[in-house]
N, CA, C and O atoms as a GROMACS GRO file, in nm:
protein
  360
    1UNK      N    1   0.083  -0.119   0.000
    1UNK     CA    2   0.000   0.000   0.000
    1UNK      C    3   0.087   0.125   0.000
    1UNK      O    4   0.036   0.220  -0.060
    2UNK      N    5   0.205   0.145   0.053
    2UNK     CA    6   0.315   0.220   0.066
    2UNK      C    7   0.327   0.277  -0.041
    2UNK      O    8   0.296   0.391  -0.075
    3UNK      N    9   0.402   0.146  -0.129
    3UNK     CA   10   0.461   0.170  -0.280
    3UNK      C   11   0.342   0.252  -0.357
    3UNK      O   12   0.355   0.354  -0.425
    4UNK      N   13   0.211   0.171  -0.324
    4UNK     CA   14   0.111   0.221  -0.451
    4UNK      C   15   0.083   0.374  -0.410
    4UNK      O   16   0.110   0.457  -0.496
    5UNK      N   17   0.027   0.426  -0.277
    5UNK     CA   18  -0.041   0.563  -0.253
    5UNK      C   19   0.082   0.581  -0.172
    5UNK      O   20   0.081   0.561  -0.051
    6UNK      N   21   0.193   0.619  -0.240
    6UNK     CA   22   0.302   0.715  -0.110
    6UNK      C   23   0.292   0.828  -0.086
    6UNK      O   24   0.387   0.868  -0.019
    7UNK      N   25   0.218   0.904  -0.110
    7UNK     CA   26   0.147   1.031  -0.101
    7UNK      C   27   0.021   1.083   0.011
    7UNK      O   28  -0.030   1.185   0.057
    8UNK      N   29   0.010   0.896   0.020
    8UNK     CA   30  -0.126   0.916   0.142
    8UNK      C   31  -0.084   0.796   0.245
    8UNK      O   32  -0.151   0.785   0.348
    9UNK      N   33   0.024   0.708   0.221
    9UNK     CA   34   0.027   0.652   0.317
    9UNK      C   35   0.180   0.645   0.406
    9UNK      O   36   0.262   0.698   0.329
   10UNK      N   37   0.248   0.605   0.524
   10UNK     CA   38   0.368   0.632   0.549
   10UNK      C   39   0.392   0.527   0.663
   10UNK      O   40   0.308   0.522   0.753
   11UNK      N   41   0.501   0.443   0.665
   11UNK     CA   42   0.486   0.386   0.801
   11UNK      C   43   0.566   0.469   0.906
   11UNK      O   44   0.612   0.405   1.000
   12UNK      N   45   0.580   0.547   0.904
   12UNK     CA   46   0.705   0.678   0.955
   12UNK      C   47   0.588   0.662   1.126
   12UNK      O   48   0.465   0.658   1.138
   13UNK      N   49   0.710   0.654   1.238
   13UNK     CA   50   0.640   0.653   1.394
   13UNK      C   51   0.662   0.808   1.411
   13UNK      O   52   0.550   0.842   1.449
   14UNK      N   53   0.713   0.883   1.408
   14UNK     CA   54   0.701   0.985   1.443
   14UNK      C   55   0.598   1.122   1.350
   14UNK      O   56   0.594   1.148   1.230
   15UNK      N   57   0.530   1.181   1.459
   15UNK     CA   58   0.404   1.228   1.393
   15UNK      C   59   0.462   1.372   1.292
   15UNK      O   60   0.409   1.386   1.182
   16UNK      N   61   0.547   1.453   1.326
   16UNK     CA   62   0.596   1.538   1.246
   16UNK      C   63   0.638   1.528   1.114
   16UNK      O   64   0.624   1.618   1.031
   17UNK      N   65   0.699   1.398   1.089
   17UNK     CA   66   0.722   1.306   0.976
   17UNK      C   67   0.663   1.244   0.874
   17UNK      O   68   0.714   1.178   0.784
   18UNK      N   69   0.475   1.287   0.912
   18UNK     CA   70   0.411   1.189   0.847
   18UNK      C   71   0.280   1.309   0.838
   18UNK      O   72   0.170   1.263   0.808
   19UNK      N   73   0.289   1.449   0.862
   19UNK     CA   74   0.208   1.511   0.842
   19UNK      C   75   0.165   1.500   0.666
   19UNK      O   76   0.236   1.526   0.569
   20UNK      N   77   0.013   1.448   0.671
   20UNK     CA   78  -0.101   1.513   0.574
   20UNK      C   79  -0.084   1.339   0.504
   20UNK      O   80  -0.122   1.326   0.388
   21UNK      N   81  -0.042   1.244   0.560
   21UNK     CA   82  -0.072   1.077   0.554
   21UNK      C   83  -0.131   1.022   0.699
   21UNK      O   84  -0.140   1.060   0.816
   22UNK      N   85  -0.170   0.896   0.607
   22UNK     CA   86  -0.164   0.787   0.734
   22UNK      C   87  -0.108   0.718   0.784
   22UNK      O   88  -0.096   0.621   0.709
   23UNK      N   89  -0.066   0.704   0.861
   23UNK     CA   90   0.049   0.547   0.935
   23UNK      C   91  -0.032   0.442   0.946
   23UNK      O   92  -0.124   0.423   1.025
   24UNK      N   93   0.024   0.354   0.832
   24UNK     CA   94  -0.030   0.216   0.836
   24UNK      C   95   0.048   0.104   0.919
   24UNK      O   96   0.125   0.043   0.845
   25UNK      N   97   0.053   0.056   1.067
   25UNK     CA   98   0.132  -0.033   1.118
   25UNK      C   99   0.106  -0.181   1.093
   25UNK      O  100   0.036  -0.264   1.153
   26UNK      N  101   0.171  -0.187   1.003
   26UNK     CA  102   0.207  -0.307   0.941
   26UNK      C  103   0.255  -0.438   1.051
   26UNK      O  104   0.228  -0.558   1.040
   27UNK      N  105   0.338  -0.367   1.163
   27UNK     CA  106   0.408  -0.456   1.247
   27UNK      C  107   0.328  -0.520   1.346
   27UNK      O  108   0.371  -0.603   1.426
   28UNK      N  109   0.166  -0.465   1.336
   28UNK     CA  110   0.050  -0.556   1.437
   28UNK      C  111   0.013  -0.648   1.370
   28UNK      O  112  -0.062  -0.731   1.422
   29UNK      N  113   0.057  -0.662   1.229
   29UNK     CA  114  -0.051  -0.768   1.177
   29UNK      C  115   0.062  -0.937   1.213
   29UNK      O  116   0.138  -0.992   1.135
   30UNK      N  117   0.038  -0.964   1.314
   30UNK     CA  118   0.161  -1.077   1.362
   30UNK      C  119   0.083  -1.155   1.443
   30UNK      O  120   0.002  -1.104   1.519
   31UNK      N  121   0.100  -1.287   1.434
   31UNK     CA  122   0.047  -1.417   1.578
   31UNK      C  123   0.081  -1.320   1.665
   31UNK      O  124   0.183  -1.253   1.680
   32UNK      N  125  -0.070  -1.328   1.744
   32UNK     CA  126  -0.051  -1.288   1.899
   32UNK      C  127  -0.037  -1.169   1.927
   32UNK      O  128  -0.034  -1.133   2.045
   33UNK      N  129  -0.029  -1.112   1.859
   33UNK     CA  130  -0.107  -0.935   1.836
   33UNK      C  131  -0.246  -0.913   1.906
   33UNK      O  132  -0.345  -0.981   1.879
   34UNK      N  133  -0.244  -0.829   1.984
   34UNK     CA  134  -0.437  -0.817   1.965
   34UNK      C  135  -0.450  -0.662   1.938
   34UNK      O  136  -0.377  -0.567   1.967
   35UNK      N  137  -0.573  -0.673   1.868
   35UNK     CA  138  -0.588  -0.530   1.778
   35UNK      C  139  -0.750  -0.536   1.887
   35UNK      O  140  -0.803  -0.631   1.944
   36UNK      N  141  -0.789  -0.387   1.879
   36UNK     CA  142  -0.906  -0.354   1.912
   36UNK      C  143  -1.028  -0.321   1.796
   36UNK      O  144  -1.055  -0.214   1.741
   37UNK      N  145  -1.093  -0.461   1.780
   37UNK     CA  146  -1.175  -0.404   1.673
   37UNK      C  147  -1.270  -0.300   1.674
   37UNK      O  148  -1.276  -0.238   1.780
   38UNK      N  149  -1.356  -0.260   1.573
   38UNK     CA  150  -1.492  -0.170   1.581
   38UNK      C  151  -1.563  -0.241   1.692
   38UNK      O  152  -1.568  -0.362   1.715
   39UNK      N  153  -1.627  -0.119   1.767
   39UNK     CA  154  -1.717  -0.169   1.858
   39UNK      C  155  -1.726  -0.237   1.999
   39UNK      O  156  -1.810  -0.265   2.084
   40UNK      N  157  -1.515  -0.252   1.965
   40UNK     CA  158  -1.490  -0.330   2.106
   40UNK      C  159  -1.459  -0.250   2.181
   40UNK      O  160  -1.412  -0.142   2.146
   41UNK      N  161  -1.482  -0.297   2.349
   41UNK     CA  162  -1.480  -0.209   2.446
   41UNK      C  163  -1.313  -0.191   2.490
   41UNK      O  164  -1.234  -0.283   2.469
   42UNK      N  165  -1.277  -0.078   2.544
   42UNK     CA  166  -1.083  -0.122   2.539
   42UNK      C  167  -1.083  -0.129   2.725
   42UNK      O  168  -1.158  -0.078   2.808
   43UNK      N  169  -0.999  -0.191   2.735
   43UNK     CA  170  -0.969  -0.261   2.896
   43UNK      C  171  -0.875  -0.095   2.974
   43UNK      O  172  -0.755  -0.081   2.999
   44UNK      N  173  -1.006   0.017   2.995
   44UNK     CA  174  -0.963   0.144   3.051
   44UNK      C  175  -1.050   0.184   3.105
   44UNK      O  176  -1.166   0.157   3.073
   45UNK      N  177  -1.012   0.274   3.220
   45UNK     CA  178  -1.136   0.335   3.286
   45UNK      C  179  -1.236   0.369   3.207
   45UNK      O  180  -1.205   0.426   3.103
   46UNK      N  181  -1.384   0.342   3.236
   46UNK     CA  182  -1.494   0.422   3.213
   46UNK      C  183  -1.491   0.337   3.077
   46UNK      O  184  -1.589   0.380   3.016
   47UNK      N  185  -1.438   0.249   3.006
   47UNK     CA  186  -1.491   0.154   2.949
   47UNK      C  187  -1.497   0.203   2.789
   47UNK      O  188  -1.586   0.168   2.710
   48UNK      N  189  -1.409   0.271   2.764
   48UNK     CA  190  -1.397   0.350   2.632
   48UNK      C  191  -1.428   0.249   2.509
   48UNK      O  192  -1.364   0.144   2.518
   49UNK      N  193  -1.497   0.257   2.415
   49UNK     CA  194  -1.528   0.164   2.274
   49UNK      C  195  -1.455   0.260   2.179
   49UNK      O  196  -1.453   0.383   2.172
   50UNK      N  197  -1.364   0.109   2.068
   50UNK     CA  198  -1.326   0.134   1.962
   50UNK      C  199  -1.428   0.193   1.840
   50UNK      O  200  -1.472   0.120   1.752
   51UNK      N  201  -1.453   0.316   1.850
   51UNK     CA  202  -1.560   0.327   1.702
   51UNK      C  203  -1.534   0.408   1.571
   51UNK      O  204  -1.493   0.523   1.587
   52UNK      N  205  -1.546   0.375   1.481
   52UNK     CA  206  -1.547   0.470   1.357
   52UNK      C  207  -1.607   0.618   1.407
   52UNK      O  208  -1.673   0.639   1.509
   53UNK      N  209  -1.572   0.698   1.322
   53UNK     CA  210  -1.601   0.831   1.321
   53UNK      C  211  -1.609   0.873   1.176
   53UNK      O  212  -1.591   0.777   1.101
   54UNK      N  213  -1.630   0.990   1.113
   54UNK     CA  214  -1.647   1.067   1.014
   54UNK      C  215  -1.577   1.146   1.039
   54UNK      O  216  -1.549   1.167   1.157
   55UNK      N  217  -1.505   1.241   0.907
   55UNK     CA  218  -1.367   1.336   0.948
   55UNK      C  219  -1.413   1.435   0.998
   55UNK      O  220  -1.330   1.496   1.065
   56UNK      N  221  -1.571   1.506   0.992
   56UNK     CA  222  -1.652   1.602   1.088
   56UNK      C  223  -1.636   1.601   1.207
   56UNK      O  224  -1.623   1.709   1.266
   57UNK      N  225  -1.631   1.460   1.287
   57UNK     CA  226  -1.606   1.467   1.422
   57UNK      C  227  -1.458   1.466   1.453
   57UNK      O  228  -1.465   1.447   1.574
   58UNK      N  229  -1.362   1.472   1.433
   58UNK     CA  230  -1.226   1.506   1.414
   58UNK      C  231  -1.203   1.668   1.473
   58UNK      O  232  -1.109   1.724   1.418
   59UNK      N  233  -1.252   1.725   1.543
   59UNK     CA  234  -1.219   1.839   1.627
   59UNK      C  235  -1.176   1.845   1.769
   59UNK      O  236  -1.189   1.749   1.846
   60UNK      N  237  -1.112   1.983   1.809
   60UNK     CA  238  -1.028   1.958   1.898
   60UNK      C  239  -1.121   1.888   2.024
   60UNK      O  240  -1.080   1.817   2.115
   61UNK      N  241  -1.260   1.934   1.998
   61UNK     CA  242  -1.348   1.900   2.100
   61UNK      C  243  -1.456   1.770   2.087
   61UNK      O  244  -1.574   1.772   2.122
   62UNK      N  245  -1.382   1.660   2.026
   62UNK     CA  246  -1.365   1.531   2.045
   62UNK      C  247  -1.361   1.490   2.163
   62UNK      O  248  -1.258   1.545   2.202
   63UNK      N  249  -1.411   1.417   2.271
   63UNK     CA  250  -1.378   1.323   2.371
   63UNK      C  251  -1.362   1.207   2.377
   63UNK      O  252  -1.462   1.151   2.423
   64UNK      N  253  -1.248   1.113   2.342
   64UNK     CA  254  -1.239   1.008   2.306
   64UNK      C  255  -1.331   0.914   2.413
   64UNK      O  256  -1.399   0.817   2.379
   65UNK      N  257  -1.315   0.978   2.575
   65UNK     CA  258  -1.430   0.906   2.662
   65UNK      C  259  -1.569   0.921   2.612
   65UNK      O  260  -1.648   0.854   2.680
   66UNK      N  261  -1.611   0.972   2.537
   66UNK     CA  262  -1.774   1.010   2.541
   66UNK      C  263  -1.834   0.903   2.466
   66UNK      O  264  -1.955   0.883   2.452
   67UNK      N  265  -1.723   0.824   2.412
   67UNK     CA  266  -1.778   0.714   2.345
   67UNK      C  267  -1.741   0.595   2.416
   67UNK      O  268  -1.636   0.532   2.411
   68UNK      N  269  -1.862   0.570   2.493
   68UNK     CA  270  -1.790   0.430   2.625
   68UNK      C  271  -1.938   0.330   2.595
   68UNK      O  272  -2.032   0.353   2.518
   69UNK      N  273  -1.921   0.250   2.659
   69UNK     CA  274  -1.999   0.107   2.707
   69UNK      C  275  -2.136   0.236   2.694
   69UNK      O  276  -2.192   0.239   2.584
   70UNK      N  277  -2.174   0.311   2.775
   70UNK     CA  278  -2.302   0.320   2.844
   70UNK      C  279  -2.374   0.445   2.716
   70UNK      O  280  -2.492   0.479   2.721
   71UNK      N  281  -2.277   0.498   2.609
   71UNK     CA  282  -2.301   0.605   2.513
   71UNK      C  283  -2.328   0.551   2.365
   71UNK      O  284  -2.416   0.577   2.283
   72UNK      N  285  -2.197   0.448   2.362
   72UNK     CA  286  -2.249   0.356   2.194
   72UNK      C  287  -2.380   0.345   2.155
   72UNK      O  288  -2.417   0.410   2.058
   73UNK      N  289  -2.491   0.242   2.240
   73UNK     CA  290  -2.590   0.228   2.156
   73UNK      C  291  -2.695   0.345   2.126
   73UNK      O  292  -2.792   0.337   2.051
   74UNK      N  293  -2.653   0.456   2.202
   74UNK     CA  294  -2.765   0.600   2.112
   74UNK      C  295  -2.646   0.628   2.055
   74UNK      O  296  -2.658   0.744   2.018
   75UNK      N  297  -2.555   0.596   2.029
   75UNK     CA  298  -2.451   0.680   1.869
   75UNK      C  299  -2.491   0.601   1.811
   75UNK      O  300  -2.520   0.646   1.700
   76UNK      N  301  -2.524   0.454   1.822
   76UNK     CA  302  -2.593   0.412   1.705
   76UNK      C  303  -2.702   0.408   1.604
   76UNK      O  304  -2.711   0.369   1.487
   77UNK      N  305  -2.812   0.479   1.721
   77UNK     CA  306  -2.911   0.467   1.693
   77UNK      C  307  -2.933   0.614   1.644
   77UNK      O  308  -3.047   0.642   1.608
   78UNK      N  309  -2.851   0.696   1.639
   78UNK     CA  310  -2.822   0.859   1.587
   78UNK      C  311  -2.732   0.854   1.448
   78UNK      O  312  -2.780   0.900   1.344
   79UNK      N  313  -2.620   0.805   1.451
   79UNK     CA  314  -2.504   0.842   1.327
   79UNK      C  315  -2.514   0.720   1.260
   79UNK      O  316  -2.447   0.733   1.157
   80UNK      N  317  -2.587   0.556   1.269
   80UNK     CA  318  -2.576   0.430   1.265
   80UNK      C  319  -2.420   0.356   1.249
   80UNK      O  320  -2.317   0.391   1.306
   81UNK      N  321  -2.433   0.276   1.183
   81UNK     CA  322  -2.314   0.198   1.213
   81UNK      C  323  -2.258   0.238   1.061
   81UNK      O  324  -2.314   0.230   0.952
   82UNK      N  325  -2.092   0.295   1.107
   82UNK     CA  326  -2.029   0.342   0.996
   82UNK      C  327  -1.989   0.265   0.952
   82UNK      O  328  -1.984   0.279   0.830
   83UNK      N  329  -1.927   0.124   1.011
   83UNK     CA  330  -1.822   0.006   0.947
   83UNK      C  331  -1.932  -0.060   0.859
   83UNK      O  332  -1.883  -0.117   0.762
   84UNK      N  333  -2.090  -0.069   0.867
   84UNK     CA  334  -2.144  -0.175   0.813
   84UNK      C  335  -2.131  -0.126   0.648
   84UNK      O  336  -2.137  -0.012   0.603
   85UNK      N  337  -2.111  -0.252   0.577
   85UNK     CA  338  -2.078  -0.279   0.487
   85UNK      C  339  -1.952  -0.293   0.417
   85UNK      O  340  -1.955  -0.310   0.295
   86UNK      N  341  -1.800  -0.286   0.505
   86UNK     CA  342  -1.635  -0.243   0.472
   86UNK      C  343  -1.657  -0.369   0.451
   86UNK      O  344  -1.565  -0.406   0.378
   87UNK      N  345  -1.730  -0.463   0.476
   87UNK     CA  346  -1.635  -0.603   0.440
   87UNK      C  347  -1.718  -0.664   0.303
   87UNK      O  348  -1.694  -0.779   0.264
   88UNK      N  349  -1.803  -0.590   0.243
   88UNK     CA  350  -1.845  -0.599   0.098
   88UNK      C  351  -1.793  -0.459   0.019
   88UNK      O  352  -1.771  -0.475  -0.101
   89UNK      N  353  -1.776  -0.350   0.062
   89UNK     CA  354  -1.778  -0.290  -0.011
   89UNK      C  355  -1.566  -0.278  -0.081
   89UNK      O  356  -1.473  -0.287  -0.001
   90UNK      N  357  -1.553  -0.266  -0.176
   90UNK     CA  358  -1.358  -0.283  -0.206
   90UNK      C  359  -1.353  -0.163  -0.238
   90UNK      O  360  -1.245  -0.112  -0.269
   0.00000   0.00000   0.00000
């Protein structure tokens, strides 16, 4: 993915380095890795969930807590589910 979009993608760790791409970490995809999928809850106070967003909600006044265990199912039932369909659609 590197080679093809190097313009949009970078595996570069440092964030100054990689302004106006994405860092794709390649080095999780390994036995015995665990990744946090969509929807899963992450093992932190107050019970924070992995969720998609839209680049609208991307402001400084984001709360990554506001999206926990007890808030998901009215974001769902408000913005619905952003992942449904990534695993048909290419």
């Amino acid at each position: 993915m590197i080679q093809r979009f190097p313009d949009l993608i970078t595996p570069e760790w440092k964030i100054d380095r990689r302004t106006g791409k994405v860092r794709i970490d390649f080095t999780q995809n390994v036995v015995g890795k665990t990744l946090a999928s969509v929807y899963s809850m992450r093992p932190m106070e107050g019970a924070p969930v992995s969720c998609p967003l839209v680049w609208e909600e991307l402001t400084d006044s984001l709360n990554p807590a506001s999206l926990n265990y007890l808030s998901i199912h009215a974001r769902l039932e408000r913005v619905g589910d952003l992942f449904a369909g990534s695993l048909e659609d290419r």
